[in-house]
C-alpha positions as CSV (number, residue, x, y, z in Angstrom):
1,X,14.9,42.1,4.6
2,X,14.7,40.0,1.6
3,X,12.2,37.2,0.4
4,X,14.8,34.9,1.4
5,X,16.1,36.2,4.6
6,X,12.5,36.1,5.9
7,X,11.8,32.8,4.9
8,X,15.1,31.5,6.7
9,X,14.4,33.3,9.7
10,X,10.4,32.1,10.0
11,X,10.6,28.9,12.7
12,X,9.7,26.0,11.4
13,X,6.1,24.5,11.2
14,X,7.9,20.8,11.2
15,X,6.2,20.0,7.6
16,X,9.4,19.3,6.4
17,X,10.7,16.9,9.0
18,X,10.1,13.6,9.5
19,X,6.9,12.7,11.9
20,X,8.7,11.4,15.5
21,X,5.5,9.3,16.0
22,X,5.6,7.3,12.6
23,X,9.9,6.4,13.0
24,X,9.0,5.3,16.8
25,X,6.7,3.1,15.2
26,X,8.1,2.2,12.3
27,X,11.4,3.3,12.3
28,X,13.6,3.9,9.5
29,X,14.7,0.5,8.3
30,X,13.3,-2.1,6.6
31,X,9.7,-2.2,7.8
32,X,9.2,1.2,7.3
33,X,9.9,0.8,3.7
34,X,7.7,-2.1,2.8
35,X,4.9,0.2,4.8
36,X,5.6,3.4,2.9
37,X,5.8,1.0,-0.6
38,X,2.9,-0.5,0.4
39,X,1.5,3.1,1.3
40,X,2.2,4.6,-1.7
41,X,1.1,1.7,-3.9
42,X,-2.8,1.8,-2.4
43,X,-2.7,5.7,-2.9
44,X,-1.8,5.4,-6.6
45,X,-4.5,3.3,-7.1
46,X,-7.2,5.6,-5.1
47,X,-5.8,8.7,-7.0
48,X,-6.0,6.6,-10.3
49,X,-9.8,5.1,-9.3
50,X,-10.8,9.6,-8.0
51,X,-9.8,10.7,-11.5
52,X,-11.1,7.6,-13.6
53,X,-14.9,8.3,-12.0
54,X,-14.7,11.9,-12.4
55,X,-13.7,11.2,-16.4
56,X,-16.2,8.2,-17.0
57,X,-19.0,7.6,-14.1
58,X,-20.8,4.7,-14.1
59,X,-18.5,3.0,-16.6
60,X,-18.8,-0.4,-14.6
61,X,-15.5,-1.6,-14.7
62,X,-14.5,2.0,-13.2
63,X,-16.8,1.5,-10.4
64,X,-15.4,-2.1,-9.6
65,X,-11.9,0.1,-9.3
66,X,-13.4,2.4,-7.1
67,X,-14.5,-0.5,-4.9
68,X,-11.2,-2.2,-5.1
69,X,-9.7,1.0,-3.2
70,X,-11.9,0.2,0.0
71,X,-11.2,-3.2,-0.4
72,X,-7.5,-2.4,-0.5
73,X,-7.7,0.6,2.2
74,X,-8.5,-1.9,4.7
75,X,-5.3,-4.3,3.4
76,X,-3.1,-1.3,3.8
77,X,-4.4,-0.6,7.6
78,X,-3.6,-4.9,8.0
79,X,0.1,-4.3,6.3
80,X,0.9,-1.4,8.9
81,X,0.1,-3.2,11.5
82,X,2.1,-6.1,10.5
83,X,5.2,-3.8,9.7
84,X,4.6,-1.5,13.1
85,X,4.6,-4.9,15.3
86,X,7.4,-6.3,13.2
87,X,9.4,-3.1,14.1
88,X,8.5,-3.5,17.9
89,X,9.2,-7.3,17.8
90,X,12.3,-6.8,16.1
91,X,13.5,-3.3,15.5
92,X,15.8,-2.9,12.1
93,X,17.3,0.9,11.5
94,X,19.1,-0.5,7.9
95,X,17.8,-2.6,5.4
96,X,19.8,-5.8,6.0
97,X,17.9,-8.3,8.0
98,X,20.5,-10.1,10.4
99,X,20.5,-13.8,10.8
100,X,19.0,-14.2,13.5
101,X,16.2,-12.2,12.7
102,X,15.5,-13.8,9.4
103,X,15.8,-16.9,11.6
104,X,12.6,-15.7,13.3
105,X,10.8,-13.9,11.0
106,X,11.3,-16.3,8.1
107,X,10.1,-15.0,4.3
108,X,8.2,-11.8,5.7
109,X,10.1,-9.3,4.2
110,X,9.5,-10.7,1.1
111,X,5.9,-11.3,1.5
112,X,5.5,-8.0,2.8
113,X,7.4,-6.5,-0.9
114,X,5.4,-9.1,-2.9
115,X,1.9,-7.5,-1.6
116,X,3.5,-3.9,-1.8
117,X,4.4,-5.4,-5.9
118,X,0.9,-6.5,-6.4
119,X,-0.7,-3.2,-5.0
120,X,1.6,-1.4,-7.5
121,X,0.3,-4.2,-10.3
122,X,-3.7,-3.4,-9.0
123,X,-2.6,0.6,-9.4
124,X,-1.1,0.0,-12.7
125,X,-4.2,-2.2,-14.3
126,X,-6.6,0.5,-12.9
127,X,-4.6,3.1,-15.0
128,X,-5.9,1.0,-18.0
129,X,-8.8,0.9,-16.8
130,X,-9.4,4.2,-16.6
131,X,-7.5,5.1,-20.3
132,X,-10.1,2.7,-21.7
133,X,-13.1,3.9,-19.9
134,X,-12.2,7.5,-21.0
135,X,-11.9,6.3,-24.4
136,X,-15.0,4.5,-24.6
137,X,-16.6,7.4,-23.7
138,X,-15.3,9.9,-26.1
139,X,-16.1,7.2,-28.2
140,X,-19.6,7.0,-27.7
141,X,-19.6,11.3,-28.8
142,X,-19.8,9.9,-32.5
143,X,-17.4,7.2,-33.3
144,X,-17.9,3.2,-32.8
145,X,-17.7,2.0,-29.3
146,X,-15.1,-0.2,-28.3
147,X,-15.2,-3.1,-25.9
148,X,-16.1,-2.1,-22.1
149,X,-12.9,-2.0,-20.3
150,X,-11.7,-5.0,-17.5
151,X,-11.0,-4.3,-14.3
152,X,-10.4,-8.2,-13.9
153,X,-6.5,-7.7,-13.8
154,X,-6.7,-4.7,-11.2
155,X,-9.0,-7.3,-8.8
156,X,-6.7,-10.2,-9.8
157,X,-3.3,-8.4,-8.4
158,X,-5.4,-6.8,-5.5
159,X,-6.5,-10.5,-4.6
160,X,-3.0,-11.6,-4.5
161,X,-1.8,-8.7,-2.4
162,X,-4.2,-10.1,0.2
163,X,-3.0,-13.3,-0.1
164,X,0.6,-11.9,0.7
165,X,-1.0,-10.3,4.0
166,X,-2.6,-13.3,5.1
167,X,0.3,-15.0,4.8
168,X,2.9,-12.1,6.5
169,X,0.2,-12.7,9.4
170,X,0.2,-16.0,9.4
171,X,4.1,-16.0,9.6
172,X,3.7,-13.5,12.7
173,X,1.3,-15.8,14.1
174,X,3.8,-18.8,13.9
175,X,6.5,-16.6,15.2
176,X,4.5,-15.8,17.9
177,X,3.8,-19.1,19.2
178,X,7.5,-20.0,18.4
179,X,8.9,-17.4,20.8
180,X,6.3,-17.5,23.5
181,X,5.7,-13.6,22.5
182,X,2.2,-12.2,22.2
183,X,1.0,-9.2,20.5
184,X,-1.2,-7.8,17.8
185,X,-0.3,-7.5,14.0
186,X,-2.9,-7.4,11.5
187,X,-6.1,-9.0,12.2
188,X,-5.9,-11.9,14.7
189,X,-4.7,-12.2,18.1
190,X,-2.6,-15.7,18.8
């Protein structure tokens, strides 16, 4: 039997198909892309902030990053629970948000891509932070130091991501009340 033959014939482990548990809470429409966006956005970041304090520790700006990614950890819990109640409230399979729907759930898509977008922004200006933090510090081998590096964009973009939360809530919360329909998404209870 060949490499190949063995492989094929092995059962499966299931790491290559999708997890039943996340598309019966999410399913496979439009909330469960702006949670996997938003998702992937925050783990960026962390993976940027891991590698930026293994290259430069105690650079400050570097440790503000690394703080940013609890700060944001705890957005990303608030965002899947917004987008797993959305999916239970109104469940969407495609990407097209019917009338009716939109009737009910107002701009919430769109707030819910505008945080995943700022995530994404806070990932992006942590990369230069962590460029210019590992440049400072080769710099400081023998060569002239250049200025400390900002993390002041990074926590700008990660400010308005929360912003775009609390506002996705607050749409659920008025939604709520509008429909008579109770339930849990993000932090507050109606």
């Amino acid at each position: 039997m060949g490499l190949f033959s063995w492989l094929r014939s092995r059962p499966s482990d299931g790491g290559d198909q999708r997890d039943d548990s996340l598309d019966a809470r999410l399913g496979t429409g439009l909330w469960r892309q702006h949670r996997d966006r938003f998702g992937r956005a925050v783990d960026r970041l962390y993976a940027t902030a891991v590698q930026a304090q293994k290259e430069s520790p105690g650079v400050p700006a570097v440790t503000a990053v690394v703080e940013l990614t609890h700060r944001l950890s705890e957005l990303d819990q608030r965002a899947a629970h917004i987008a797993e109640y959305a999916h239970s409230r109104w469940p969407l399979e495609g990407l097209v948000l019917p009338a009716d729907v939109r009737q009910q759930v107002g701009d919430l898509p769109e707030l819910l891509s505008r945080a995943a977008g700022k995530v994404s922004e806070a990932a992006q200006a942590a990369a230069h932070v962590r460029v210019a933090a590992l440049q400072a510090t080769n710099a400081g081998r023998g060569e002239a130091r250049p200025l400390e590096p900002a993390a002041g964009p990074a926590d700008a973009a990660a400010a308005s991501a929360a912003r775009f939360v609390d506002d996705a809530e607050a749409l659920i919360a008025e939604a709520q009340t509008r429909t008579g329909v109770r339930g849990t998404a993000g932090r507050e209870t109606p």
